[in-house]
C-alpha positions as YAML, in Angstrom:
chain: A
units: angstrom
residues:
- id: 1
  name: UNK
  ca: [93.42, 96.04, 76.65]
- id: 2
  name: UNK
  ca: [94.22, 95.21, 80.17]
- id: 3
  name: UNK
  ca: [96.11, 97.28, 82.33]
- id: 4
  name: UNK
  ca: [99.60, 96.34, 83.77]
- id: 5
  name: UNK
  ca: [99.40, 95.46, 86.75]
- id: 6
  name: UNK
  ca: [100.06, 98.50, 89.93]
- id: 7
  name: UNK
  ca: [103.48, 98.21, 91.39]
- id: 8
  name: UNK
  ca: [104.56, 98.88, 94.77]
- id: 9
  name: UNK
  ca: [105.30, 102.54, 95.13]
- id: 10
  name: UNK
  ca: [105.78, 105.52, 97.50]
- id: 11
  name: UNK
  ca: [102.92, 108.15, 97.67]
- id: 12
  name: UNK
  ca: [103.75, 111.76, 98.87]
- id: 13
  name: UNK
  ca: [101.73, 114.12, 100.47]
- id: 14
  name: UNK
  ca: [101.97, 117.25, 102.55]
- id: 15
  name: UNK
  ca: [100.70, 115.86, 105.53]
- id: 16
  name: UNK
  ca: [101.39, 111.63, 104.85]
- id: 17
  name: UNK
  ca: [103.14, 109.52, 102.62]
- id: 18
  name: UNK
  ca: [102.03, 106.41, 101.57]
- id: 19
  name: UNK
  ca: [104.45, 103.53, 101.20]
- id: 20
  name: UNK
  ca: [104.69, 99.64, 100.45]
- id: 21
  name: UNK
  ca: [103.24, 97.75, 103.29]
- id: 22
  name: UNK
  ca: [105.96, 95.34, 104.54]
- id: 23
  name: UNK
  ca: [106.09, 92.48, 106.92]
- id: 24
  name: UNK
  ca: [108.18, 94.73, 109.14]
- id: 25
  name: UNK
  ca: [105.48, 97.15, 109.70]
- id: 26
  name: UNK
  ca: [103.15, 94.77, 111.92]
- id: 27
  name: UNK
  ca: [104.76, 95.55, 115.15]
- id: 28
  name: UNK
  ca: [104.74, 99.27, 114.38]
- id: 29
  name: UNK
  ca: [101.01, 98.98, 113.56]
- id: 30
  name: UNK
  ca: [99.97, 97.37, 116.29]
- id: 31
  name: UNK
  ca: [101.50, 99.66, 118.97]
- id: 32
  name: UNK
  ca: [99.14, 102.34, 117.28]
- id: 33
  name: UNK
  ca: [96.38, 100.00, 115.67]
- id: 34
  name: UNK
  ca: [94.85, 97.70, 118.79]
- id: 35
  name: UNK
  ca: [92.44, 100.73, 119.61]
- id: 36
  name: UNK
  ca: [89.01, 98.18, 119.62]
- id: 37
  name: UNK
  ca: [86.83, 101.29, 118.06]
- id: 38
  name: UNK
  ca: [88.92, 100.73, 114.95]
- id: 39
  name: UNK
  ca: [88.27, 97.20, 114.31]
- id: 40
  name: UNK
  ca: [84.71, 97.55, 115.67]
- id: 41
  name: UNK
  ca: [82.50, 97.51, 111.95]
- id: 42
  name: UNK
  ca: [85.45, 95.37, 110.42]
- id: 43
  name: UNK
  ca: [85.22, 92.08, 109.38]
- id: 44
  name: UNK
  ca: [87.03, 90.24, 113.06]
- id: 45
  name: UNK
  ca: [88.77, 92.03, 115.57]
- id: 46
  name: UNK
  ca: [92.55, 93.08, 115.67]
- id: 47
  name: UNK
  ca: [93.70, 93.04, 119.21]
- id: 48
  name: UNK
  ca: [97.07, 91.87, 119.70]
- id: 49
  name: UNK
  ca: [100.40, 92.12, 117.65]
- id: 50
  name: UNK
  ca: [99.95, 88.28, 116.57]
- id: 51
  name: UNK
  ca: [96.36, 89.69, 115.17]
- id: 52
  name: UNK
  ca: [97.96, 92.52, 113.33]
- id: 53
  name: UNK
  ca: [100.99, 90.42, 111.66]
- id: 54
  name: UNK
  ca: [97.94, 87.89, 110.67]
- id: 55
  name: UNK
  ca: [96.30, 91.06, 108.77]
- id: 56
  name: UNK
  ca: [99.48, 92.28, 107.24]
- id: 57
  name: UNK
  ca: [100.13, 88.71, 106.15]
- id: 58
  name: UNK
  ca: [97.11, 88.12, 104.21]
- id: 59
  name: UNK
  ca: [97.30, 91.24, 102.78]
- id: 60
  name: UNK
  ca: [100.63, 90.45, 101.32]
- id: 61
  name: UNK
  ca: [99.43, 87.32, 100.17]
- id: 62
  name: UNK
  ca: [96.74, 89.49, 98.49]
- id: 63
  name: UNK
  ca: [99.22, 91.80, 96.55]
- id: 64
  name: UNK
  ca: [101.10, 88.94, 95.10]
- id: 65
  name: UNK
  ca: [98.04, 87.28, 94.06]
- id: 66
  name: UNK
  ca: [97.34, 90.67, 92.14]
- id: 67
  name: UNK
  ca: [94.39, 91.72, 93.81]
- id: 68
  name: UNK
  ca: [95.70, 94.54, 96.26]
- id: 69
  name: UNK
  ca: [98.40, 96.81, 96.65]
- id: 70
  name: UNK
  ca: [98.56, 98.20, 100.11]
- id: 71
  name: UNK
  ca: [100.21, 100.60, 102.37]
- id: 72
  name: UNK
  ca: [101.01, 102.40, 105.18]
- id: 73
  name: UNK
  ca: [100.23, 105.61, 106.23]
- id: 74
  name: UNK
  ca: [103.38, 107.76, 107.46]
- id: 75
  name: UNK
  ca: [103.06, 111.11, 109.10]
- id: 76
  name: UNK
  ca: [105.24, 113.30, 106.82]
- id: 77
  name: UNK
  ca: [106.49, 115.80, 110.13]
- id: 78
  name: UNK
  ca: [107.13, 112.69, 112.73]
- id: 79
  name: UNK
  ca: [108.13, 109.75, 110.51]
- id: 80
  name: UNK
  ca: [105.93, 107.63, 112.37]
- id: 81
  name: UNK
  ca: [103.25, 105.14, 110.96]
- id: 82
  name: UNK
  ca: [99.63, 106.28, 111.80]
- id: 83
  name: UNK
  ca: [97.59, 104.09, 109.36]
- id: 84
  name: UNK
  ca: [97.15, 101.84, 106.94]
- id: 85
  name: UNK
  ca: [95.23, 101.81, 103.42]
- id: 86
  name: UNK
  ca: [95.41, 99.50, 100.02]
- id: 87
  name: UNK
  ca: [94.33, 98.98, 96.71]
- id: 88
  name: UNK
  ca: [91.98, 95.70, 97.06]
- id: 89
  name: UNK
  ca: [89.27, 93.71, 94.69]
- id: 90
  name: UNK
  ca: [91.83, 94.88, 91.64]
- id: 91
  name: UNK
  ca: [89.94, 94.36, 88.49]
- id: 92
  name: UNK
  ca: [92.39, 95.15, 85.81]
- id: 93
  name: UNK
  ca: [90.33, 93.87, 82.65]
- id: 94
  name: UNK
  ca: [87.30, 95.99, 83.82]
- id: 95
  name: UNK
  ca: [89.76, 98.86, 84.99]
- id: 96
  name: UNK
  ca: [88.44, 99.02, 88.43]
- id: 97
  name: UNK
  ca: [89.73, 98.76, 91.87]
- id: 98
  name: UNK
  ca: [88.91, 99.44, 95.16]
- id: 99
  name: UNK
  ca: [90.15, 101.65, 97.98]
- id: 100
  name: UNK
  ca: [89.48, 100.31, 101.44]
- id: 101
  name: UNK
  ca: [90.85, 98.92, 104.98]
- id: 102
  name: UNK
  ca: [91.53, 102.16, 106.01]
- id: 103
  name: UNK
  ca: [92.08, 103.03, 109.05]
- id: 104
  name: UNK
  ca: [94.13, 105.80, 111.37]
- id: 105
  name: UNK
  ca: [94.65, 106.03, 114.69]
- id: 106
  name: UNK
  ca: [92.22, 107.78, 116.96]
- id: 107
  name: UNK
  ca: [94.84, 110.83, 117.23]
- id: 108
  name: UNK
  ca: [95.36, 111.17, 113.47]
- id: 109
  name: UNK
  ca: [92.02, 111.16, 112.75]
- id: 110
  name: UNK
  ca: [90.19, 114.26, 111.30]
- id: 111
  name: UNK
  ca: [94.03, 115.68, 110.95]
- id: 112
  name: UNK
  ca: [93.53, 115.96, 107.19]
- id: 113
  name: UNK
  ca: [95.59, 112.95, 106.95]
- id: 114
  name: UNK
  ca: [92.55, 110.94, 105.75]
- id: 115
  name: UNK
  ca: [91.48, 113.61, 103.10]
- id: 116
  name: UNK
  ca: [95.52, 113.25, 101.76]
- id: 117
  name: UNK
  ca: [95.77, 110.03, 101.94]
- id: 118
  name: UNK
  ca: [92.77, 109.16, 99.68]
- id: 119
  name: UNK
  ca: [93.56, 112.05, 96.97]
- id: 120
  name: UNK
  ca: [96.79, 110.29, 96.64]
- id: 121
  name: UNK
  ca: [95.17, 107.23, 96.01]
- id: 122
  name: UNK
  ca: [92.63, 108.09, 93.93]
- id: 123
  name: UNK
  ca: [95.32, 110.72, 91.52]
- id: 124
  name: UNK
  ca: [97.46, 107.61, 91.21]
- id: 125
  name: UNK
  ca: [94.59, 105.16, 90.25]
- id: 126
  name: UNK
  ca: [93.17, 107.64, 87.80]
- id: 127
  name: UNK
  ca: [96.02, 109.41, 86.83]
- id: 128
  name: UNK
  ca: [98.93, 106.77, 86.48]
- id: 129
  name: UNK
  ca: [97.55, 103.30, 86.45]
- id: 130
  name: UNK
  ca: [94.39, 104.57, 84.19]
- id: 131
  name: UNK
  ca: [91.51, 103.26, 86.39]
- id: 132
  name: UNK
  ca: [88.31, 103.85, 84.71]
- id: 133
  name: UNK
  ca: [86.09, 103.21, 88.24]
- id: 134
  name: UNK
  ca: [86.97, 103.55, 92.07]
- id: 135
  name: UNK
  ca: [84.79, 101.70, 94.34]
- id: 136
  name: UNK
  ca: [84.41, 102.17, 98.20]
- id: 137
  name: UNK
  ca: [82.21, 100.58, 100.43]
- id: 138
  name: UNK
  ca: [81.09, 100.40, 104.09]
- id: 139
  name: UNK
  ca: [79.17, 99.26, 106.43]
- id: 140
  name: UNK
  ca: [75.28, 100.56, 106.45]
- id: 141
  name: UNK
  ca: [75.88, 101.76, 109.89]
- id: 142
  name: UNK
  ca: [78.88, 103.26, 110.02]
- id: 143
  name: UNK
  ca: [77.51, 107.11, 109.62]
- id: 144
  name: UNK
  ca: [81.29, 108.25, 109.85]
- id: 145
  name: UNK
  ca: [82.37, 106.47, 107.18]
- id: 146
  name: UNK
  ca: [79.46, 107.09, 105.02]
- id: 147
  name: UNK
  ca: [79.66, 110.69, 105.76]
- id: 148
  name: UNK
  ca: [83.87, 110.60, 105.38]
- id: 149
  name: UNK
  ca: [83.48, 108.87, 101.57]
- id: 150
  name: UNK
  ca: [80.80, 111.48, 100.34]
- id: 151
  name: UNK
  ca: [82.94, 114.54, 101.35]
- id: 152
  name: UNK
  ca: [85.55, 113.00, 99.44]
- id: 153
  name: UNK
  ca: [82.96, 113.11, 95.81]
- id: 154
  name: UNK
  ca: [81.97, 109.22, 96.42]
- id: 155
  name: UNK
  ca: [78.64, 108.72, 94.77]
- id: 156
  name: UNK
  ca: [76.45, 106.76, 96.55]
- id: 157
  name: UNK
  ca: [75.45, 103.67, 94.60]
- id: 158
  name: UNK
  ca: [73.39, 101.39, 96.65]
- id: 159
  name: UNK
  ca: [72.94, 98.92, 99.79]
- id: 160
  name: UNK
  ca: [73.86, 94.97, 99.09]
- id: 161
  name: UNK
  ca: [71.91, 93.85, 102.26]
- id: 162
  name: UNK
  ca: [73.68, 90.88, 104.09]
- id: 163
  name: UNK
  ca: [76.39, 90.98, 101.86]
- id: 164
  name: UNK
  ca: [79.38, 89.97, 103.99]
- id: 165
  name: UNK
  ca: [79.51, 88.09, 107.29]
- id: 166
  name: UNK
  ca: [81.76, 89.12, 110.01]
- id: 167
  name: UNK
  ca: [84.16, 87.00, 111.95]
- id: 168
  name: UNK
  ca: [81.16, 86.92, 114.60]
- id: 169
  name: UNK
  ca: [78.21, 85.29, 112.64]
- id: 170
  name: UNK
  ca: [77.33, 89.11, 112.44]
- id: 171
  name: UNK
  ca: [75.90, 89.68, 108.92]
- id: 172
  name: UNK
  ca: [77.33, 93.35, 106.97]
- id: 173
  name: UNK
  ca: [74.91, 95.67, 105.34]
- id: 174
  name: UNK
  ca: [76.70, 97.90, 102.92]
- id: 175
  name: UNK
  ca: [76.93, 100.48, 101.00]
- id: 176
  name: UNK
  ca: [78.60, 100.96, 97.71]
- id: 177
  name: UNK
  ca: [79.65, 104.06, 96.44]
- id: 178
  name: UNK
  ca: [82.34, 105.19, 92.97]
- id: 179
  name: UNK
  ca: [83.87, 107.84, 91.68]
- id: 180
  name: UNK
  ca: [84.47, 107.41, 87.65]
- id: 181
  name: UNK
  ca: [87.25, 108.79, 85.80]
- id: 182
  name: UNK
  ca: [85.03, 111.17, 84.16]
- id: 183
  name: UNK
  ca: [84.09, 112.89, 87.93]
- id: 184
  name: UNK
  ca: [87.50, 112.94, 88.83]
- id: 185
  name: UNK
  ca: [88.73, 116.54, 87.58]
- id: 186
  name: UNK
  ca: [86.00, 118.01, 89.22]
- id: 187
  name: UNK
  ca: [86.38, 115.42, 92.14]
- id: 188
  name: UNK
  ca: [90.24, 116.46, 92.13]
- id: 189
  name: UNK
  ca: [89.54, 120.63, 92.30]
- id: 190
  name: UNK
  ca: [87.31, 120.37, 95.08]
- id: 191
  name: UNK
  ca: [89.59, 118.16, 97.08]
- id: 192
  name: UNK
  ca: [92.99, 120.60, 96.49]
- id: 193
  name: UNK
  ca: [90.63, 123.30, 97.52]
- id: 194
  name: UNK
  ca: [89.60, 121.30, 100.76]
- id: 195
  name: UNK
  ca: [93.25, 120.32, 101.37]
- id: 196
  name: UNK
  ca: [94.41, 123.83, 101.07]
- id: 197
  name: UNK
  ca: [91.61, 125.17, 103.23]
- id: 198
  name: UNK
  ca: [90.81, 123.05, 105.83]
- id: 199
  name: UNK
  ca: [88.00, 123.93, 108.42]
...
């Protein structure tokens, strides 16, 4: 049976909530977003606010095609936007969907924001939609990343060399890893215990 398909919705953590990307939010992105480290590894560059109402576009035309459901990332004491995140590659007849394009900026990052934001993603996919599989990949040299989606219980799957092509001509290395609904509960404890005792 295939699952109904995700719905908009608002994600709260301690530290972030998560809620419905909008149009709107492109201008607010891009005053924290235009940081050329982020954008680096990613497929073509976001440098201007025309740039980041291009990638909020297409990734509303992505959620009404039904294959991605993104967001932004609030900071829960400020209010303010920080980040963004989605649902993407949604595979409802196999159960499966992806988390990816995430990104925060550089002075949110290693703020525990990342760590909340992707247990509330991953406790709504398993929990609530009834995802079977959770995919996330990366670029083969992106160490952070790779290092970032391991401490979170990914399971490193394998490298699909040349996979994707950049906006550049650049050719994309990467590296798939999942977490299945059967590692979540253990997946799950050690993240709580991570989130209430951060180093």
């Amino acid at each position: 049976m295939t699952l109904p398909a995700p719905q908009p919705v608002t994600l709260t953590g301690d530290i972030v909530r998560l809620e419905p990307l909008a149009a709107h939010h492109a201008e607010a992105l891009a005053r924290i977003g235009l940081h050329p480290d982020l954008w680096r590894l990613q497929p073509e560059p976001v440098a201007t606010l025309e740039d980041m109402q291009r990638y909020v576009d297409r990734a509303l035309a992505d959620q009404r095609s039904g294959t991605c459901l993104p967001f932004v990332i609030v900071q829960q004491s400020t209010g303010q936007i920080i980040g963004a995140t989605r649902y993407m590659d949604i595979a409802l007849a196999h159960r499966r969907l992806e988390i990816g394009a995430t990104w925060l900026t550089p002075a949110s990052q290693r703020s525990g924001a990342n760590t909340e934001a992707k247990f509330l993603l991953l406790q709504h996919a398993f929990e609530t939609i009834g995802i079977m599989r959770v995919v996330f990949k990366t670029e083969l040299s992106n160490t952070q990343s790779r290092q970032a989606i391991l401490r979170i219980g990914g399971v490193e799957e394998g490298v699909f060399r040349k996979h994707l092509i950049a906006q550049s001509g650049r050719t994309r290395d990467m590296v798939y890893f999942a977490i299945l609904d059967e590692d979540w509960p253990t997946v799950k404890a050690r993240l709580l215990a991570r989130m209430r005792h951060p180093r």
